[in-house]
N, C-alpha and C positions, 0 to 999 in steps of 0.2 A: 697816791698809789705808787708802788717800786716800779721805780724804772731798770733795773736788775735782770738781766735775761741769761738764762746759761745753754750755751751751743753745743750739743757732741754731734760726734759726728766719725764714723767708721769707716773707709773706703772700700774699694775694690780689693787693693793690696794685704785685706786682715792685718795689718800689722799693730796700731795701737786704737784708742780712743781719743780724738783731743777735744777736749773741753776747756771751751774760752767764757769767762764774766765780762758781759760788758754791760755799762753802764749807757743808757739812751737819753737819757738828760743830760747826757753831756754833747752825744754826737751819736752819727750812726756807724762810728766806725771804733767807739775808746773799747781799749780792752784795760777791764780793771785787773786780771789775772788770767792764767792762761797753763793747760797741765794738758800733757800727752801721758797715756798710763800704755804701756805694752800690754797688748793680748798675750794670754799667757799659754806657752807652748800645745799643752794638752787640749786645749780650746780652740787655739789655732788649727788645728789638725784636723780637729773635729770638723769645724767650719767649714774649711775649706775641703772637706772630703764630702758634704751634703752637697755646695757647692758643685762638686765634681759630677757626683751622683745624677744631681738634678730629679732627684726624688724625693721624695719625703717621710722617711722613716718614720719609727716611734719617738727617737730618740729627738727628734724635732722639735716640742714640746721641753725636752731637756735642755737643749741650746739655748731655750728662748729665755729660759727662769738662769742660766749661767750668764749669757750676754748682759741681759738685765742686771745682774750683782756687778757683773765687771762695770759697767756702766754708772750704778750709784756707787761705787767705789770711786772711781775715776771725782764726780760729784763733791763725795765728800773732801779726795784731797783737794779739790779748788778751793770748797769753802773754808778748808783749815788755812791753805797760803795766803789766802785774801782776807782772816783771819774774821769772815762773818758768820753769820747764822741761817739757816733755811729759812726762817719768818722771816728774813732781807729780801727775799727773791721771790721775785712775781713770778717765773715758770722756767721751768727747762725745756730748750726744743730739741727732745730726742730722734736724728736720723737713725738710728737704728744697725744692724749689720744687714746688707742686702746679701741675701742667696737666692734667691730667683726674680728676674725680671723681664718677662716677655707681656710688655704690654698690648698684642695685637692677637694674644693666644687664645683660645677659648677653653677656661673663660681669661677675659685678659687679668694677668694679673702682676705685681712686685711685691716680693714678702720681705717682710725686713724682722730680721729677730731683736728681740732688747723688749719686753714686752713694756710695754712709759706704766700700765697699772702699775706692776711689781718697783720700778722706778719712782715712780711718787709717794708708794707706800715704805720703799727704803729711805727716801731720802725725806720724805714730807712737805715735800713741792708739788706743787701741780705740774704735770708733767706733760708735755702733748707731742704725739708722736703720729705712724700710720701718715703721713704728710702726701705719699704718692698717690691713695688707692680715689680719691675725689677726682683728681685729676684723669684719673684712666677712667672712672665712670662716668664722664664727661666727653671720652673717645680719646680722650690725649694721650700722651706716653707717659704721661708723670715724672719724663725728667727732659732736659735736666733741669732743677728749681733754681737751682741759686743765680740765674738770669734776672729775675726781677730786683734781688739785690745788687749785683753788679750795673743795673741800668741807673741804681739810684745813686751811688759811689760814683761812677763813670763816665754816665752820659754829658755829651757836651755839644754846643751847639758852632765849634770850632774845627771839628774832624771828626771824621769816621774812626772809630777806635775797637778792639777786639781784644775781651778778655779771655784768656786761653790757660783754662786749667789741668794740670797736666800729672793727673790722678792714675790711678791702674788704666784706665781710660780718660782719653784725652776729650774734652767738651769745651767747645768756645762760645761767647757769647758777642753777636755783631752788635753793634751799636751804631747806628747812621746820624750824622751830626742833623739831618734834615728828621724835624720832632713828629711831622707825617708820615715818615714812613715807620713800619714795624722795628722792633727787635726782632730778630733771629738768633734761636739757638739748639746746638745739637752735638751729639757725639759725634767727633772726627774719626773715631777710631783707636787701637790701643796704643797705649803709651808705656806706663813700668811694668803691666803685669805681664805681657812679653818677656818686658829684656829681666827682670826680677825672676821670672822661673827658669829663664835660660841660663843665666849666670849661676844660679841656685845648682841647677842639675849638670853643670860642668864645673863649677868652679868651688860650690859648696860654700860658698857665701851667699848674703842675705841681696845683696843689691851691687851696681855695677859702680864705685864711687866716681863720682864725675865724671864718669863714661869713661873711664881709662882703658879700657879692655875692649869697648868698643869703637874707641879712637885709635887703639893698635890695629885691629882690623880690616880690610877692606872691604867697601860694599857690592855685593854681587850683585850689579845692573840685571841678570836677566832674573834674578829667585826675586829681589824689589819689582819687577816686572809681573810677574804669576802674584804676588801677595797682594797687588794692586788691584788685581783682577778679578777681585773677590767682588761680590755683589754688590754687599753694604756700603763701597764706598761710591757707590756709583745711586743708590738711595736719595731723591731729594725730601727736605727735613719736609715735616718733622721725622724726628727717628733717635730713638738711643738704642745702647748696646751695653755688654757685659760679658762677662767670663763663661755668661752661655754660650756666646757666638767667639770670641777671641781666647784659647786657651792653647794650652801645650797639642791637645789633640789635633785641633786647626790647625795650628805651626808643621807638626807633624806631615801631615797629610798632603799638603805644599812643600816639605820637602822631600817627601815619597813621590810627588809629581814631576820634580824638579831632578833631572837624572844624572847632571853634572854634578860634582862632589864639593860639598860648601865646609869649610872648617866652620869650627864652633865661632872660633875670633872673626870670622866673616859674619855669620849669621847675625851676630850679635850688633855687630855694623850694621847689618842692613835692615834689623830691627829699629835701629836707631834714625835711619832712612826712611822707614814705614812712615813712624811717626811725622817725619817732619817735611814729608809727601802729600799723606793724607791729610795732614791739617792746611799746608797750602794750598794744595787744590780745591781744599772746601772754601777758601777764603779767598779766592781767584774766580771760583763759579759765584758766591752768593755776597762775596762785598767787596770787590775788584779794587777800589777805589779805596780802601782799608791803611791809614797813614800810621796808627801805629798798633802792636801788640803790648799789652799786659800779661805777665806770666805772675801764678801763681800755680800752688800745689807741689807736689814731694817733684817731680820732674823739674821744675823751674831751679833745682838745686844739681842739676848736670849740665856741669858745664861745658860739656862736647854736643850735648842736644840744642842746647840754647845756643851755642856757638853755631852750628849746622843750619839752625830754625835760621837765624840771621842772615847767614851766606844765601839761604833761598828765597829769602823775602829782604833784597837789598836793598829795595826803596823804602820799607818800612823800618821803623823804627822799634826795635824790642827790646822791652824793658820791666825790670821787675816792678809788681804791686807796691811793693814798700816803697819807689820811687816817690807814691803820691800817698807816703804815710799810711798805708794796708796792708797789713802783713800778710804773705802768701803763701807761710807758713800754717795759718789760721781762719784763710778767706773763707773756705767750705761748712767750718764749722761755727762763725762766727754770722753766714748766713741762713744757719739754721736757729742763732738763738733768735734773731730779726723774724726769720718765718713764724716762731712763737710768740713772739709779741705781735706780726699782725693778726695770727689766728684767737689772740686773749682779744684782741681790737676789733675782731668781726669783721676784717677785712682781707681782701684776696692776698694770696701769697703765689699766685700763677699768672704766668702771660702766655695765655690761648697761642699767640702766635710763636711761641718756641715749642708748645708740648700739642698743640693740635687741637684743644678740648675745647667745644662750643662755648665756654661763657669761663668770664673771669669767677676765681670762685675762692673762699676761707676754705685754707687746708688744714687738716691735720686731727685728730680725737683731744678734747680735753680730759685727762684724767685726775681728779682730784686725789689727793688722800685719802686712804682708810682708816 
């Protein structure tokens, strides 16, 4: 049987698809190729306007047959660079594009567009996707998943260590070197999809490069003060989040609160502050003792955030993924092709104790070809 698995996987930020080949006969971590395809502007839009909405038009049905093409597109440029065949590859584990995820709503639900049928039937893979909705009928949150991959990569039995991925939202996963106690894992809160639409809407660029803009800056101690004061971060896990609760309107409305006058090159600083607030305080409340970080995700490539994360956790040691040979470039999606091989394997790809859900459980729909 192929040991062959292909990962995509779409973030918070809409911005492309990256799809990784790895090969499991060799390890749980080789990447045999590896392709980011941009979402393509008109799509993007769209997305992110249902996104905004938080309703569900007609045209929702439209998204999901467009995501899905973008997606075995994305597919087949892998298999052309890696110069194989579909009949190489035992399955693809499609994350899908999330537009809605309130898992505690009624009914609780995370929709994720890409539909894997239309995926399997483009590409002629077995395609397995839908990976959250078992875990939310179980009471869980359904995220965040790629905890049990990083337990397998990670854990050790030498230190407490915390993988910290640093997505449109920021999610870490504790790791206690004692094999008794649990994993923990959960949104800290946001990360680029903040400072990516504030730089966007003032500066008309895509993203803030290595935090230059928000290293000119200064951070406005009392508007960090009010942004901290928000519910969610006071939340003990389980618990995720998304662009439902963290968006421009939120930003807004905190600084409609905040009656002192904040430059843009300020805000942007103290966005960059949020993050690396929130994520210590989750890691001083739930793994105190926490000797080092692992950064991967599009965030682990600012070098003012990672600089800052360091200055506030001085005894810890922060360090990128690829340190121990993981690309952090590819971790997300590289743990969803893992999720589809254990779901072909009929085994669990959740840990109860990061998403809440009563029993460990095989995630995700298999869809064969038509």
């Amino acid at each position: 049987m192929s040991e062959l698995f292909i990962g995509l996987m779409s973030g918070t930020s809409v911005n492309a698809i990256d799809a990784v080949l790895m090969d499991f006969s060799k390890s749980n971590t080789h990447i045999v190729e590896s392709f980011s395809q941009p979402i393509g502007n008109a799509l993007k839009i769209e997305i992110n306007r249902a996104i905004a909405n938080q309703t569900w038009p007609q045209e929702i049905d439209e998204l999901d047959t467009q995501f899905a093409k973008a997606s075995s597109q994305a597919v087949h440029h892998l298999l052309s660079k890696a110069s194989l065949s579909a009949s190489q590859i035992a399955a693809v584990g499609s994350h899908g594009q999330t537009v809605f995820h309130d898992p505690k709503g009624v009914p609780p639900i995370s929709i994720q567009i890409g539909h894997p049928q239309k995926i399997a039937d483009n590409t002629k893979i077995t395609t397995i996707g839908n990976f959250r909705q078992a875990d939310i009928d179980a009471g869980g949150q359904g995220a965040p998943l790629a905890c049990a991959y990083h337990e397998l990569l990670f854990r050790n039995k030498k230190e407490n260590c915390a993988v910290l991925n640093l997505g449109g939202i920021a999610n870490i996963t504790l790791l206690p070197a004692d094999n008794t106690l649990n994993v923990i894992g959960f949104d800290t809160g946001p990360a680029n999809t903040l400072l990516d639409t504030w730089i966007k809407k003032h500066q008309s660029i895509e993203y803030d490069k290595n935090g230059a803009w928000a290293k000119a800056g200064m951070v406005n101690q009392g508007l960090l003060n009010l942004l901290l004061e928000d519910e969610y971060f006071k939340l003990p896990p389980p618990k995720s989040t998304g662009r439902e609760k963290f968006n421009p309107i939120w930003l807004q409305h905190k600084l409609d609160q905040y009656e002192e006058f904040v430059t843009e090159n300020d805000v942007q600083a103290t966005l960059v502050a949020l993050t690396v607030k929130s994520v210590t305080q989750a890691i001083q409340t739930w793994a105190p003792n926490t000797s080092r970080i692992l950064l991967c995700g599009g965030g682990s490539n600012n070098a003012h955030l990672v600089s800052q994360l360091q200055s506030e956790n001085k005894n810890i040691h922060v360090e990128l993924t690829s340190t121990y040979g993981v690309s952090e470039e590819w971790m997300e999606a590289m743990a969803f092709a893992w999720l589809a091989k254990q779901t072909q394997e009929g085994k669990p790809g959740n840990l109860p104790s990061v998403t809440g859900a009563s029993k460990s459980l095989v995630l995700g729909n298999i869809h064969d070809p038509i």
